[in-house]
C-alpha positions as CSV (number, residue, x, y, z in Angstrom):
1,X,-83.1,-28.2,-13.4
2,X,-83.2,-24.9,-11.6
3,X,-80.5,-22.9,-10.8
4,X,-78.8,-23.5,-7.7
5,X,-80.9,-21.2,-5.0
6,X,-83.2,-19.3,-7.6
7,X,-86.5,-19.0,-6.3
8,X,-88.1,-22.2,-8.1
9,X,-84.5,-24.0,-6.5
10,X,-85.5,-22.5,-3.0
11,X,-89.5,-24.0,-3.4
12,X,-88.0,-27.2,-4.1
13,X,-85.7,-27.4,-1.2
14,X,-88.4,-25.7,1.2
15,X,-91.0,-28.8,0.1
16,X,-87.8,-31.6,0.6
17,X,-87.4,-30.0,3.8
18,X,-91.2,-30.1,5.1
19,X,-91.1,-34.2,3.9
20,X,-87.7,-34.9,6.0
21,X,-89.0,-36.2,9.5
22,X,-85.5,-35.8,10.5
23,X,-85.1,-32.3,9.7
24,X,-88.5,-30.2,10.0
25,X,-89.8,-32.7,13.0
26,X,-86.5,-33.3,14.6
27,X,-86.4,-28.8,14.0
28,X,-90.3,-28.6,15.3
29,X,-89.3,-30.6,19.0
30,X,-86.8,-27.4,19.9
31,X,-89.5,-25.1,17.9
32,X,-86.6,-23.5,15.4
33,X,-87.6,-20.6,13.8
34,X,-85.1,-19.0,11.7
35,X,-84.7,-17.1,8.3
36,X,-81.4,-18.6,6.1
37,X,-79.9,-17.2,3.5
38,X,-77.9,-19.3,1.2
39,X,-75.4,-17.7,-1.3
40,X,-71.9,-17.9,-2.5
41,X,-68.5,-16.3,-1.0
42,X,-68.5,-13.6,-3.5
43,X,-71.7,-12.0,-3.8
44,X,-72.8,-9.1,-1.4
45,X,-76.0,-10.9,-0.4
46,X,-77.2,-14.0,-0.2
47,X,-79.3,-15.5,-3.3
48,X,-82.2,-17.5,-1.5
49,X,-83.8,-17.6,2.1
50,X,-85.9,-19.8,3.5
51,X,-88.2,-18.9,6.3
52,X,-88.2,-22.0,8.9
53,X,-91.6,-21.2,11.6
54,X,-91.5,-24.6,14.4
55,X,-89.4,-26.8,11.7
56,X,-91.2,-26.0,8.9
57,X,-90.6,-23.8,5.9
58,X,-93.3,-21.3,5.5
59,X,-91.6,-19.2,3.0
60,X,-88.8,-20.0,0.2
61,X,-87.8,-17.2,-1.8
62,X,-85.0,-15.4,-3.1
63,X,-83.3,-12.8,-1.1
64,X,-84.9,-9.6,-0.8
65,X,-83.7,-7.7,2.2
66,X,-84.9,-9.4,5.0
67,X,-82.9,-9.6,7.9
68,X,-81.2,-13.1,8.7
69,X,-80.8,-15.3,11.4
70,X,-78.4,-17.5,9.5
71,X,-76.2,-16.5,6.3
72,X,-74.4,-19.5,4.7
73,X,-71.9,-18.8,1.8
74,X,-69.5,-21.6,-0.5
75,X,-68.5,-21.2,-3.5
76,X,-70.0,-23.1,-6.4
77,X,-67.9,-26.0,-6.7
78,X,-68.3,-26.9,-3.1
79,X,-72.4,-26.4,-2.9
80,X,-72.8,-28.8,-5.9
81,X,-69.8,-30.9,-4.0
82,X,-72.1,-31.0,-0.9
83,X,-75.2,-31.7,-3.4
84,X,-74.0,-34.7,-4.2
85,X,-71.9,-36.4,-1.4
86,X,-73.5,-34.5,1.4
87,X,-71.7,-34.3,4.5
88,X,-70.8,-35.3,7.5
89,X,-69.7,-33.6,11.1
90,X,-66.2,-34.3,10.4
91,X,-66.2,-32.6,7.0
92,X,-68.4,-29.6,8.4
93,X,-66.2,-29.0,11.1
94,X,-63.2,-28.6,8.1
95,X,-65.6,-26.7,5.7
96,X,-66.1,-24.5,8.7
97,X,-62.2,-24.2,9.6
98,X,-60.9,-24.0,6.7
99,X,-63.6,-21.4,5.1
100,X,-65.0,-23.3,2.7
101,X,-68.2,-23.0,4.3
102,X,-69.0,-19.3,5.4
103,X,-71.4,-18.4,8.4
104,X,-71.8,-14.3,7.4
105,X,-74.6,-14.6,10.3
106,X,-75.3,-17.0,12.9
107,X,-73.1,-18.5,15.7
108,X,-71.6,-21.4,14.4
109,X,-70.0,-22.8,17.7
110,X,-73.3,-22.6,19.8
111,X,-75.6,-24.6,16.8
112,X,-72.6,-27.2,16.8
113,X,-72.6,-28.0,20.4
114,X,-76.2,-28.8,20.4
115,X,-77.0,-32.2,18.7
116,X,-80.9,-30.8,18.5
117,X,-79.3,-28.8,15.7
118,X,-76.2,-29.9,14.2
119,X,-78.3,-33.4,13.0
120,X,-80.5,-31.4,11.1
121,X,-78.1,-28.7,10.0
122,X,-75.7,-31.8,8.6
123,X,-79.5,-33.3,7.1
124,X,-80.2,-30.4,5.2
125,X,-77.1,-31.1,3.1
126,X,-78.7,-34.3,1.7
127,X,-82.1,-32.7,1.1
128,X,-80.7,-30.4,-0.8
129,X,-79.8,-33.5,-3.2
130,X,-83.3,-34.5,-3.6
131,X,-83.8,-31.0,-5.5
């Protein structure tokens, strides 16, 4: 198994992504475009990006500079925790408060508020599983 948002990790997720109707074509009806980073809490930068054009990943890669729409940061233990159990509103609105789960860039509040988003924001969580 690849390591948790190397490159070949990122290519993986990018691909469950594109096959998730309720992620990239729920994401394609609002035409979200957006480059994330995912990392962990204690590195400078984060490790892999994906590059989302109309709901679909057209890029997955590992960081390299580019400039970020979204920056999402956990530590270990609670990316492989959200892996495997997913999660929910609930438990992303206490991952949020309580810091477990880190927004370095993007607003937070407004992508909550809007169920066009927060759906496939909470759906990424079990794609990420498939990988």
């Amino acid at each position: 198994m690849a390591e948790l948002f190397s490159p070949e990790w990122m290519q993986a997720f990018g691909e469950q992504w594109n096959a998730e109707p309720e992620l990239a074509d729920a994401l394609a009806k609002i035409h979200f475009s957006s480059v994330i980073g995912y990392g962990f809490e204690n590195e400078p930068n984060p490790t892999g990006v994906l590059t989302v054009q109309d709901g679909r990943v057209i890029a997955a890669e590992a960081y390299d500079g580019q400039p970020l729409n979204w920056d999402l940061r956990a530590d270990r233990d609670h990316w492989q925790q959200w892996r495997t159990k997913g999660l929910n509103m609930m438990g992303l609105g206490m991952a949020y408060m309580s810091r477990k789960l880190q927004f370095r860039v993007g607003d937070y509040a407004s992508m909550i508020k809007d169920p066009r988003m927060a759906g496939p924001f909470i759906k990424s969580f079990s794609v990420m599983s498939r990988v």
